[in-house]
C-alpha positions as CSV (number, residue, x, y, z in Angstrom):
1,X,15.0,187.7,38.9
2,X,18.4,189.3,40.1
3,X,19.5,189.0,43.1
4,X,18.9,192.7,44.2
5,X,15.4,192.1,43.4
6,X,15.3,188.5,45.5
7,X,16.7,190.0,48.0
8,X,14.4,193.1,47.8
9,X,11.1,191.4,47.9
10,X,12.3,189.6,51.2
11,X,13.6,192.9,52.7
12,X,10.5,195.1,51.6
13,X,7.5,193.1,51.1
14,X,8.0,190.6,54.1
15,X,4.5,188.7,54.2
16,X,5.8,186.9,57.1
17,X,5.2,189.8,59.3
18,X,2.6,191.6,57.3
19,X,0.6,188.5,57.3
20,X,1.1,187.6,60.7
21,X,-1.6,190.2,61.6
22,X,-4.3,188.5,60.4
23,X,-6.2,185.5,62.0
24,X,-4.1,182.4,61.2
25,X,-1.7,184.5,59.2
26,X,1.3,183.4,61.2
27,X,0.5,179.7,60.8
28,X,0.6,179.8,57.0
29,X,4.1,178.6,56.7
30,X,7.0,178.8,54.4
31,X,5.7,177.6,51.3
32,X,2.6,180.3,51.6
33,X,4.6,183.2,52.2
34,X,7.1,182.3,48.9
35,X,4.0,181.5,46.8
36,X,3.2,184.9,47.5
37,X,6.3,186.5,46.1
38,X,5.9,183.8,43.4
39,X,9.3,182.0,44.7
40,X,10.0,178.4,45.4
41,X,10.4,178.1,48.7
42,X,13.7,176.8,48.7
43,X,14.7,179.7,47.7
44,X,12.7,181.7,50.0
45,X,14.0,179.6,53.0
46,X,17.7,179.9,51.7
47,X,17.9,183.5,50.8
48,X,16.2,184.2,54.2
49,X,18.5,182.3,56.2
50,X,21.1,183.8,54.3
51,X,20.3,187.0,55.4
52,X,19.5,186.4,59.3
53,X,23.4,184.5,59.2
54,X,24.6,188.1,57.9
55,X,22.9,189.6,60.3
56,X,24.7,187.7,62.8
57,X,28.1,188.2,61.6
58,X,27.1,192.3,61.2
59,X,26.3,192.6,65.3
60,X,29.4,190.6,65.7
61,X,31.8,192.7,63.6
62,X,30.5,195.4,65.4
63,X,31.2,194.2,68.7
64,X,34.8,193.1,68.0
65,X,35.3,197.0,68.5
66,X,36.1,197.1,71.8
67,X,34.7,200.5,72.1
68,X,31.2,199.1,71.1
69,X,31.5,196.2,73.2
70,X,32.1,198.2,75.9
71,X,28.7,200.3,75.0
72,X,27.0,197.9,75.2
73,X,27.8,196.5,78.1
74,X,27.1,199.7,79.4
75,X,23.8,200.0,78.4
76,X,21.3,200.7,81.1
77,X,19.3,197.3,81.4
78,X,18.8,195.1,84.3
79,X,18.7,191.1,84.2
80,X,15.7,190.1,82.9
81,X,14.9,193.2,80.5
82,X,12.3,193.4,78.4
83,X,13.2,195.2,75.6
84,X,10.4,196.3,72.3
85,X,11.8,197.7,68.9
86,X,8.3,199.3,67.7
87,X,8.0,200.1,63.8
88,X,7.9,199.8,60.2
89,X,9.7,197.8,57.4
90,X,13.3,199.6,58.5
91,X,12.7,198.0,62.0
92,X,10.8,194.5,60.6
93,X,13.5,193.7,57.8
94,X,15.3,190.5,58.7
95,X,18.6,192.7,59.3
96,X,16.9,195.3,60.9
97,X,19.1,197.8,63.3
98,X,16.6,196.0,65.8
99,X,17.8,192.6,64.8
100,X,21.5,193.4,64.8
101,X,21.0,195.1,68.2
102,X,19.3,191.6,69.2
103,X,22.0,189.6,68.2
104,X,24.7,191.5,69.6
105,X,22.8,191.0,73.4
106,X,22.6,188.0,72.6
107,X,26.1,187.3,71.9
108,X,27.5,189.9,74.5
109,X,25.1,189.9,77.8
110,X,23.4,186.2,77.5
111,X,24.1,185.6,80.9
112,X,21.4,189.0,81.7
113,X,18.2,187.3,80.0
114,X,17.5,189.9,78.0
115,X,14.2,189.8,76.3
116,X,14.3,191.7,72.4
117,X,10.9,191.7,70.4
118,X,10.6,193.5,67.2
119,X,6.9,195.0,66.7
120,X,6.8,196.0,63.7
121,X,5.3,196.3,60.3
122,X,6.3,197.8,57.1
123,X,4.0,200.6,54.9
124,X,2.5,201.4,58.9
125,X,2.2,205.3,60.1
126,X,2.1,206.5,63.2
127,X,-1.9,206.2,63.1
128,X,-1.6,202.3,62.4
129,X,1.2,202.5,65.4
130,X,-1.8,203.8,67.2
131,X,-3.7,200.4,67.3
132,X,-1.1,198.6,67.7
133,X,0.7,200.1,70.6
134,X,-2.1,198.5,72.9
135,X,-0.8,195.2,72.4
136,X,3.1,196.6,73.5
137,X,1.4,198.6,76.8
138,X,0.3,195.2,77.7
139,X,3.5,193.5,77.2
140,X,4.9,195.4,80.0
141,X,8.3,196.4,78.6
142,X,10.8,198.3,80.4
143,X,12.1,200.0,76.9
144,X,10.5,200.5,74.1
145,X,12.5,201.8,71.0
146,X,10.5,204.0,68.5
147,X,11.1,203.9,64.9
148,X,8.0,205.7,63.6
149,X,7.1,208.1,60.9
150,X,8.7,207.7,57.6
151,X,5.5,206.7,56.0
152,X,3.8,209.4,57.4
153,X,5.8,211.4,55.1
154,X,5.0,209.4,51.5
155,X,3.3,211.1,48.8
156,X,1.3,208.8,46.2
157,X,1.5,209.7,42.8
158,X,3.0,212.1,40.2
159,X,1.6,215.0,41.6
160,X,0.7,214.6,45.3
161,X,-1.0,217.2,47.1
162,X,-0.4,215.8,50.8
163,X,1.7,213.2,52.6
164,X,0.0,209.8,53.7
165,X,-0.6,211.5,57.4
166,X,-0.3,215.6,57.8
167,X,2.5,216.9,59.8
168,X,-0.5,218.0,62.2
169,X,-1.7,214.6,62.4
170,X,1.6,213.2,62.9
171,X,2.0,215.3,66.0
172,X,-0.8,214.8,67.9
173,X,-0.2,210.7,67.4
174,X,3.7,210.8,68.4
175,X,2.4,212.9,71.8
176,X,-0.4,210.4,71.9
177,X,2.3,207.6,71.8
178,X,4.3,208.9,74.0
179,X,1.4,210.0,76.5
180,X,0.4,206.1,76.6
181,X,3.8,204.6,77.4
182,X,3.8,207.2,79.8
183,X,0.3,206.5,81.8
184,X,-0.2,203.2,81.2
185,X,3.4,201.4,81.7
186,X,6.6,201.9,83.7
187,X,9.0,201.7,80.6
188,X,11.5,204.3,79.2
189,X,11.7,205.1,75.7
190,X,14.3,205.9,73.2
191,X,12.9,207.7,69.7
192,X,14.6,207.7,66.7
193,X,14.1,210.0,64.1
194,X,13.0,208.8,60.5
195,X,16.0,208.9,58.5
196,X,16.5,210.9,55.0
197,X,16.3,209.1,51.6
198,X,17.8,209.7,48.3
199,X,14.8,211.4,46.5
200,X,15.7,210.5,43.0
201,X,16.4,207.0,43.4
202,X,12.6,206.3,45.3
203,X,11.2,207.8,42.1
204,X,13.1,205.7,39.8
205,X,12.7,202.4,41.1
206,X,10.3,199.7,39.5
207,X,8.7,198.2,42.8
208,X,8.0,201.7,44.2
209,X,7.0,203.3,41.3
210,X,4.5,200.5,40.2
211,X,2.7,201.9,44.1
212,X,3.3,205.6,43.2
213,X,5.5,205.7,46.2
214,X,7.6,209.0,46.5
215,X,9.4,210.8,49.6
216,X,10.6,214.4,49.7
217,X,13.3,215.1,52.3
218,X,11.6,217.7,53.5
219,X,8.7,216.4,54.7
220,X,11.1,213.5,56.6
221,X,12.8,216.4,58.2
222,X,9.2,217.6,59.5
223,X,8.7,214.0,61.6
224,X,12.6,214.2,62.5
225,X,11.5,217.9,63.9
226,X,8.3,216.6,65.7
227,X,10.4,213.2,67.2
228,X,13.3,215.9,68.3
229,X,11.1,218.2,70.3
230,X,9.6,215.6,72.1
231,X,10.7,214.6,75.7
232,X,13.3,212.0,76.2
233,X,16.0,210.4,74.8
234,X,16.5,210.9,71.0
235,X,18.6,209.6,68.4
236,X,18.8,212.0,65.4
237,X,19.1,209.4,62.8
238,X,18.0,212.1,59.9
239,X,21.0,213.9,60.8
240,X,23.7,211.5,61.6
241,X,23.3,209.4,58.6
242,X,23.1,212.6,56.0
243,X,20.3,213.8,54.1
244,X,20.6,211.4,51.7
245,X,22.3,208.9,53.5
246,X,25.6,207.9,51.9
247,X,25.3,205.4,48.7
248,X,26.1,202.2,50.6
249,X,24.0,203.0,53.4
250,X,20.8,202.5,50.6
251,X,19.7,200.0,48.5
252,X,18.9,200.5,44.9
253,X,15.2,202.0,46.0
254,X,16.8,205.0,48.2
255,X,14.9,204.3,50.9
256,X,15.4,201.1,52.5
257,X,18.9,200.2,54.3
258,X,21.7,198.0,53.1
259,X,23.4,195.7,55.6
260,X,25.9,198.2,56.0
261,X,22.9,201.1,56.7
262,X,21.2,198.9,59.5
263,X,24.6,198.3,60.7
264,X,25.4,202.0,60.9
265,X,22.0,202.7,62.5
266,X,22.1,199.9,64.8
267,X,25.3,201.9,65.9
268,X,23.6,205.3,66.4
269,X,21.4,203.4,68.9
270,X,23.9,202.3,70.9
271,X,25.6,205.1,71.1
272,X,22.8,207.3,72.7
273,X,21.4,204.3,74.1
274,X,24.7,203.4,76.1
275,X,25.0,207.6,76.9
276,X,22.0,207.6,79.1
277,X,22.8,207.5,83.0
């Protein structure tokens, strides 16, 4: 196994959190979770610290910018914040945007208390974000940031004849997210649209393709529409980061984000984030 594919399986598949879900799921441990990708779990437990410490050293490249430094401590959150990243596998991925964004609060505004929790699971739509959101609404958050959609937008197969959730569909449970958050807690939300992929490079690759999985552009930009016309604060990630994204911005799968991609989205976040008054 390269180590694109290592490295792949840990980013992707991620039975830590998928498993998690399940009664007991969280308790399995280590050597559970690599018997499952069919690793030793040395290097399992090595290749995922490796990746957490990059991470790291990604939120604090970014804030040796003294321009982002200064966004950041800028951004709107009082001591003691409670703070939710809501998604699917480009929010759950152990260098998420959300965990980069964590790190850098961490390292810049310790002295705040800032709480960061990452709810998220990857291959979810917006209707699995649905049930979940129950278990955020109770958390009592005072921002919850949305990354939700992209898999509402996958096709299965050579010749598809509808996306996993209809654009419809996807509508009516982004309003319904948004209409919860709104009734039922105090928070404020920022959304952020599903960004593009690179088409070609979804079909072509072995660990998607072996699933069927495929993604057209244009039904991304449909979610990126419905996530736009909503209320609130946006951050426009489909557009910002190009439809496709920029080579280096995607691994070999077109879909999910290098280091450098959740680095540059991470970005985008704080930059609207840090805008709002």
């Amino acid at each position: 196994m390269s180590d694109e594919q290592l490295r792949w399986l840990l980013k992707v598949i991620q039975p830590e959190r998928t498993l998690a879900l399940l009664p007991g799921g969280s308790g399995l441990g280590e050597a559970a979770y690599a018997g499952l990708l069919n690793l030793p779990v040395e290097v399992y437990a090595n290749e995922l610290d490796c990746l957490q410490k990059e991470a790291s050293e990604a939120a604090s490249a970014l804030l040796s910018d003294h321009t982002v430094a200064s966004m950041v401590d800028h951004l709107p959150l009082r001591k003691g914040a409670r703070i939710v990243a809501f998604g699917d596998s480009l929010t759950s991925e152990p260098q998420s945007w959300a965990v980069i964004l964590r790190e850098m609060l961490a390292m810049r505004r310790s002295a705040d208390q800032i709480s960061f929790t990452i709810s998220a699971v990857a291959g979810e739509t917006t209707t699995h974000g649905l049930v979940r959101v129950g278990g955020i609404v109770n958390s009592r958050p005072d921002w919850i940031l949305f990354l939700v959609g992209t898999n509402d937008a996958r096709t299965q197969g050579l010749h598809p004849t509808k996306t996993l959730v209809h654009r419809e569909e996807t509508e009516r449970n982004i309003a319904e997210l948004r209409e919860r958050v709104s009734r039922e807690t105090t928070a404020s939300s920022i959304w952020i649209t599903p960004p593009a992929v690179n088409e070609a490079q979804v079909a072509a690759h072995s660990g998607l393709a072996r699933f069927g999985v495929r993604f057209r552009n244009e039904d991304l930009e449909r979610v990126a529409k419905i996530v736009r016309d909503g209320d609130g604060p946006v951050v426009d990630a489909f557009s910002k980061l190009g439809s496709p994204p920029p080579s280096e911005l995607l691994m070999s799968d077109g879909l999910h984000f290098t280091l450098e991609g959740q680095k540059r989205l991470a970005l985008e976040v704080i930059r609207g984030w840090s805008s709002l008054k």
